[in-house]
N, C-alpha and C positions, 0 to 999 in steps of 0.2 A: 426463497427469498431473492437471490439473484434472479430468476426471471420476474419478478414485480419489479427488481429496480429497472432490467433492461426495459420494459414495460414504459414504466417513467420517462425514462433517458430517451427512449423512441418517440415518446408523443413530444419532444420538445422542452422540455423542463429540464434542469440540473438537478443533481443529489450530493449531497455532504454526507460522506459514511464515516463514521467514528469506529474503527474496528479493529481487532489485532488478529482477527483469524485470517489464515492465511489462504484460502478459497476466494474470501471476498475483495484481499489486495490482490491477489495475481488477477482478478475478471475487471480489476477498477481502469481505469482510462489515464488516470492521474492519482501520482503517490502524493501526500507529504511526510513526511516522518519528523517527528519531533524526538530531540534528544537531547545529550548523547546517552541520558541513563532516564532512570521515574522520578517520579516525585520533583523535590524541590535538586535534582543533580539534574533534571532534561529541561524542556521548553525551550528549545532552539530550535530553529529546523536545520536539521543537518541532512534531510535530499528532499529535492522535487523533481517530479518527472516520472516516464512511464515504469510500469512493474517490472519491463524488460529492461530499461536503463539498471533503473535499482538492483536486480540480480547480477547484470554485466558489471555495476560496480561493486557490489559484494564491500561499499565502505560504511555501512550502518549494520550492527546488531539485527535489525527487521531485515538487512538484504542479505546478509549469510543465510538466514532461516526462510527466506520466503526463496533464493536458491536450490538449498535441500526442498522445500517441497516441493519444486517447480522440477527436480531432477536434474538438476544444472550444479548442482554442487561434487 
């Protein structure tokens, strides 16, 4: 699946990815993260910016865990 999106992304075109696996936000260009929790306790954005910012800031729930997977934790 990542290589169909780089695919996409090469010929020119944007992607909007709705995902929480953590493969697909460490290969993303651009985070949003919405929070600070689910449901009706999130819907804020609490970071934007690249997957390497988000782990160096380790200040969102998704950036601690996408940290450990990235081996940075």
């Amino acid at each position: 699946m990542l290589g169909l999106l780089d695919r996409i992304v090469d010929s020119g075109k944007s992607v909007i990815v709705i995902e929480h696996h953590q493969a697909v936000m460490a290969h993303a260009d651009w985070i949003i993260d919405l929070g600070p929790g689910a449901g009706h306790d999130g819907g804020r954005v609490v970071f934007e910016g690249t997957p390497a910012a988000l782990v160096a800031a380790r200040a969102t729930l998704t950036g601690q865990h996408l940290a450990t997977y990235v081996g940075a934790a």
